[in-house]
Backbone as a chain_set.jsonl record, in Angstrom:
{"seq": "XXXXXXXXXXXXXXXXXXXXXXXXXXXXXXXXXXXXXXXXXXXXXXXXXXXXXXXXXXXXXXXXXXXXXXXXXXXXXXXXXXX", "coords": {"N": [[0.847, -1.174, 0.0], [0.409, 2.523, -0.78], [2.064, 4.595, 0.789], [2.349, 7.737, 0.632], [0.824, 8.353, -1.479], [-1.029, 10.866, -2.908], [-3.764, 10.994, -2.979], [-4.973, 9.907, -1.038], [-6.975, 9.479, 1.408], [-5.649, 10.713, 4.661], [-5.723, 10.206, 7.74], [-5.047, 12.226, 11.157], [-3.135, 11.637, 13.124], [-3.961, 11.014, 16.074], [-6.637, 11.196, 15.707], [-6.644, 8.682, 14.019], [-5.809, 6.418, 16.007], [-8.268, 6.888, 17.964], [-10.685, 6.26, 15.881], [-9.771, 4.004, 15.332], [-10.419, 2.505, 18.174], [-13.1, 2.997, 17.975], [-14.098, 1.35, 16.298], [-13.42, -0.757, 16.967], [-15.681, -0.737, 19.432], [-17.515, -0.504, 18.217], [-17.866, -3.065, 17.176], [-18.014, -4.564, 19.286], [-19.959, -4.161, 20.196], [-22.406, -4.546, 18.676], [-21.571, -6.577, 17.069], [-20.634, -8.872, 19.012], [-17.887, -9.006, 19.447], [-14.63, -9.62, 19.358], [-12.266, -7.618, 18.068], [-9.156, -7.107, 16.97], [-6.431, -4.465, 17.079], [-4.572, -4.569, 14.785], [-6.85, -5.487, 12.678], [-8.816, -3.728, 12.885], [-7.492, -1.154, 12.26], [-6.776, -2.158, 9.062], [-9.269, -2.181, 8.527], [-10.6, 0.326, 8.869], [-8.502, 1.371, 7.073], [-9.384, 0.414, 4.797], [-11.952, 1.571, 4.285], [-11.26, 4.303, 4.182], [-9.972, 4.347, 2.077], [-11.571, 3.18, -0.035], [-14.264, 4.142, 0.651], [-14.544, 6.748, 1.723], [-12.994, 8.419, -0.28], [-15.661, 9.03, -1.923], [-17.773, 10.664, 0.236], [-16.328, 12.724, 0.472], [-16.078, 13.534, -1.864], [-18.924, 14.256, -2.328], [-18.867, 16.272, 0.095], [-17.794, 18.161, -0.517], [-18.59, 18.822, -3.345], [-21.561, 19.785, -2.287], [-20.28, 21.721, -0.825], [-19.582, 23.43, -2.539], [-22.397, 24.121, -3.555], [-23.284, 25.461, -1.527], [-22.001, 27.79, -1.646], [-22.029, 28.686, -3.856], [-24.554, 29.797, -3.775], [-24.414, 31.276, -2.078], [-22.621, 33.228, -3.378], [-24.47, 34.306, -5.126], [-26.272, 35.356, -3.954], [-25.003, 37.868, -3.04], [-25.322, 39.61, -5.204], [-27.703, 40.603, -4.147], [-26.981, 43.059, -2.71], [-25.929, 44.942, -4.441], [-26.065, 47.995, -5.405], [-28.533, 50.837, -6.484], [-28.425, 52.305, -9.401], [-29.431, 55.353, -10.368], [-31.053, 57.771, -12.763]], "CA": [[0.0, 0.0, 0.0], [1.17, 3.485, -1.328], [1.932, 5.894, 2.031], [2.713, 8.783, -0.021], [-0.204, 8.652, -2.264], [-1.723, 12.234, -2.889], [-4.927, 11.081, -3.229], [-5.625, 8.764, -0.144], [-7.181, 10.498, 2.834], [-5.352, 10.384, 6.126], [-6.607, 10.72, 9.746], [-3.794, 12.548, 11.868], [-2.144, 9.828, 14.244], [-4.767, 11.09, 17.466], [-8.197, 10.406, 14.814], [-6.697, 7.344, 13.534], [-6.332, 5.588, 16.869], [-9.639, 7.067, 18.01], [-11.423, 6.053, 14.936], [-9.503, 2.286, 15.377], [-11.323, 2.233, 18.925], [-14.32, 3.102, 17.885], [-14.714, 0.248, 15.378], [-13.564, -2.139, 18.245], [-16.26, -0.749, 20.019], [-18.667, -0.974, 17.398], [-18.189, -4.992, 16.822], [-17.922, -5.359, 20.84], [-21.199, -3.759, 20.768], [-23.314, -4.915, 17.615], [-21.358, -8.203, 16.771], [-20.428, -9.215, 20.115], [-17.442, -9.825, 18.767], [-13.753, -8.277, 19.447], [-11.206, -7.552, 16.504], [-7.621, -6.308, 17.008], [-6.013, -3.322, 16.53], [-4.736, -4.529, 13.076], [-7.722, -5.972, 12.22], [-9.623, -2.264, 13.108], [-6.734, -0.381, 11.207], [-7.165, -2.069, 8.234], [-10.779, -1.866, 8.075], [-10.163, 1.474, 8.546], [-7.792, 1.669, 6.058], [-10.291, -0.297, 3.553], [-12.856, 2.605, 4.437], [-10.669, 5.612, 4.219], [-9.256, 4.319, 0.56], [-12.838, 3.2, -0.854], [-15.556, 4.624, 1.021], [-14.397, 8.03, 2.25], [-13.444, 9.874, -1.464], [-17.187, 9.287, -2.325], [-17.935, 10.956, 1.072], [-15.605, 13.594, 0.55], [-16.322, 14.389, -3.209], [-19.785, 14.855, -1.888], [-19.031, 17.647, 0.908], [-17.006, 18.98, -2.051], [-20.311, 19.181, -4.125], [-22.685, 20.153, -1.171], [-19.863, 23.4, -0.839], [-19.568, 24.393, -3.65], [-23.371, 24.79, -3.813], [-23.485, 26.441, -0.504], [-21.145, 29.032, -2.284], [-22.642, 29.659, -5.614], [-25.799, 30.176, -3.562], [-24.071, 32.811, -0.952], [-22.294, 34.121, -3.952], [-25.4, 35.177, -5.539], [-26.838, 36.36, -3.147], [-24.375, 38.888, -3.182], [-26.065, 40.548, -5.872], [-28.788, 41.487, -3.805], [-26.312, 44.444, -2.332], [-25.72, 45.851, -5.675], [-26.62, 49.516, -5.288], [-29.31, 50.813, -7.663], [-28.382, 53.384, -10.11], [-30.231, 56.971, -10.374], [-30.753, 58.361, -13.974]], "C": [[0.895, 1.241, 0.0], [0.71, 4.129, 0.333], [1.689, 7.112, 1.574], [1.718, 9.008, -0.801], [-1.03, 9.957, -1.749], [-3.354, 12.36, -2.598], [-5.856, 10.157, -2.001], [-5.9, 9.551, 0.932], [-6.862, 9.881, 4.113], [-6.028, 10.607, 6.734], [-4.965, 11.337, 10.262], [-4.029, 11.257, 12.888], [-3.869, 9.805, 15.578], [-6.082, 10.072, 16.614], [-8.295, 9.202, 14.609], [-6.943, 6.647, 14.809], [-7.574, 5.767, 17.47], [-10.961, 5.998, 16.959], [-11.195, 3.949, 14.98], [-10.744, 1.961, 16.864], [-12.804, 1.825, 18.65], [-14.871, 1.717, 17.095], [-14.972, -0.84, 15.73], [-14.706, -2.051, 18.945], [-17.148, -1.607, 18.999], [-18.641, -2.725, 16.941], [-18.549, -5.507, 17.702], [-19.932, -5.51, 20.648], [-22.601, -4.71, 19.649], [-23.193, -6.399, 17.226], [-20.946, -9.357, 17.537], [-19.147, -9.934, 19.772], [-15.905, -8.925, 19.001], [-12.771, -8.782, 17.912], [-10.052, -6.559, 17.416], [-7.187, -5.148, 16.602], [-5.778, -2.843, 14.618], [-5.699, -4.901, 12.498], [-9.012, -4.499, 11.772], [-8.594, -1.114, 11.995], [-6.958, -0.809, 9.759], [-8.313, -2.326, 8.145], [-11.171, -0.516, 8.031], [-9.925, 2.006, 7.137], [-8.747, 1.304, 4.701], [-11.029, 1.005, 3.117], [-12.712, 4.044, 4.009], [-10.074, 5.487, 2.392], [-10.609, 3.845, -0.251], [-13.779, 3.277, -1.023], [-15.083, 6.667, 0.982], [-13.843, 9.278, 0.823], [-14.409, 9.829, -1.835], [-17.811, 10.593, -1.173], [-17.886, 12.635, 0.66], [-15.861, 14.477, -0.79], [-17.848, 14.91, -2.794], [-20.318, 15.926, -1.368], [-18.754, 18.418, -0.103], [-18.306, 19.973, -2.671], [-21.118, 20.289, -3.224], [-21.786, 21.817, -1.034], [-20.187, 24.028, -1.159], [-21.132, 24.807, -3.96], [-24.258, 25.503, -3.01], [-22.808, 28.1, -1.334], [-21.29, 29.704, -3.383], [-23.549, 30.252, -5.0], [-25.14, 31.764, -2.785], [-23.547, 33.832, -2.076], [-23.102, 34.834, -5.036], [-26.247, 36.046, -5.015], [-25.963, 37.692, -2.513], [-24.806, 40.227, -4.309], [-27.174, 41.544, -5.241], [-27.932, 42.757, -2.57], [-26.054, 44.998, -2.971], [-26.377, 47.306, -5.516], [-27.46, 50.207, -6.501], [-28.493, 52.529, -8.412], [-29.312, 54.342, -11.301], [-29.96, 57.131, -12.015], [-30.248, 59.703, -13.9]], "O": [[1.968, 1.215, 0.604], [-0.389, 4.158, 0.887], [0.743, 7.693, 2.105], [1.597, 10.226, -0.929], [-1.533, 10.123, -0.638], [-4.007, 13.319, -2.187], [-7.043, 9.838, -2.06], [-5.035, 10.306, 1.374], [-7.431, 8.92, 4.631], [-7.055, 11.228, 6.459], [-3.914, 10.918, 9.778], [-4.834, 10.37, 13.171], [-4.596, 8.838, 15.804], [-6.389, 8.887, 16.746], [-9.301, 8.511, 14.772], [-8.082, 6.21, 14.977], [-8.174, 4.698, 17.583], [-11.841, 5.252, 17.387], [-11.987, 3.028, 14.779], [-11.769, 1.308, 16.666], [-13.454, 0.82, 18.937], [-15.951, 1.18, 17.342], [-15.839, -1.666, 15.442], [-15.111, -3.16, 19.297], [-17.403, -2.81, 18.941], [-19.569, -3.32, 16.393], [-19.206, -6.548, 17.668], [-20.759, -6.4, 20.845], [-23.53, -5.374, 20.109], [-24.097, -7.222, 17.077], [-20.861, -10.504, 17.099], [-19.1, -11.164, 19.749], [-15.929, -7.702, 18.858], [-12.68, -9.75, 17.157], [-10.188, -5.636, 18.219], [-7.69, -4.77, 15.544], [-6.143, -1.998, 13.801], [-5.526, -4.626, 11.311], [-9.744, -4.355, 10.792], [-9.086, -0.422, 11.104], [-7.354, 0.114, 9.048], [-8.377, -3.092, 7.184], [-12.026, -0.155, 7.222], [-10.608, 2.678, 6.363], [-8.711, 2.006, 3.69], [-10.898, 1.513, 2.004], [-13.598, 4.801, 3.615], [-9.842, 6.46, 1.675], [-10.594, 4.321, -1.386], [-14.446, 2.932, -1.997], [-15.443, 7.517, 0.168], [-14.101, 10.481, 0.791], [-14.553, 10.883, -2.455], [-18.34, 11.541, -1.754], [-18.787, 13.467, 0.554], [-15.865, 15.706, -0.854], [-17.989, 16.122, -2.953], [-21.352, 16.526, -1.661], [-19.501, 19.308, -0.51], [-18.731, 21.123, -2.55], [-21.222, 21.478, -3.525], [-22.396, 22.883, -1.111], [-20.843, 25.0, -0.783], [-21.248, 25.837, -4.624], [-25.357, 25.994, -3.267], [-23.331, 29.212, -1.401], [-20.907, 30.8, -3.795], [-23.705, 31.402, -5.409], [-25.426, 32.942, -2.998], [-23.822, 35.027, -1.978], [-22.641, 35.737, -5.734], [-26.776, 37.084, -5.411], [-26.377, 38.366, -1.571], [-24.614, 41.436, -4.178], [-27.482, 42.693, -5.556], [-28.592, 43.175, -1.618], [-25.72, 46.079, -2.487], [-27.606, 47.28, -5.59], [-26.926, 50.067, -7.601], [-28.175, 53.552, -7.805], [-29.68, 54.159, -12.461], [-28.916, 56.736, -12.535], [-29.954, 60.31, -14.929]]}, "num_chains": 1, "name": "protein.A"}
């Protein structure tokens, strides 16, 4: 697996182990079932390389059409001009 890859979305070090917990939780809890650290990292890792740019191109989207919208509505301060 590429480290260096531009295009793969990290977690900083704190998120990642957080995010590993959480997954342990979530099996303890739902599948009654424990999994390992590596076992939680790469499921992680699975998640973060072929779930999370769908995710991410999404917010992307959802921005950018927060921002066309605010940036039209910039028009409505246009100052009227007097003959």
């Amino acid at each position: 697996m590429k480290t260096n890859d531009p295009q793969k979305i990290r977690l900083e070090p704190d998120d990642h182990k957080e995010a590993v917990r959480t997954l342990q939780q979530f099996f303890r809890e739902t599948r009654e079932e424990d999994i390992s650290d590596f076992q939680a990292a790469t499921l992680l890792d699975f998640f973060l390389s072929r779930i999370a740019p769908a995710i991410y191109n999404r917010a992307l989207a959802d921005t950018h059409a927060v921002l066309v919208q605010k940036l039209d509505d910039i028009y409505g301060l246009e100052k009227r001009i007097l003959p």
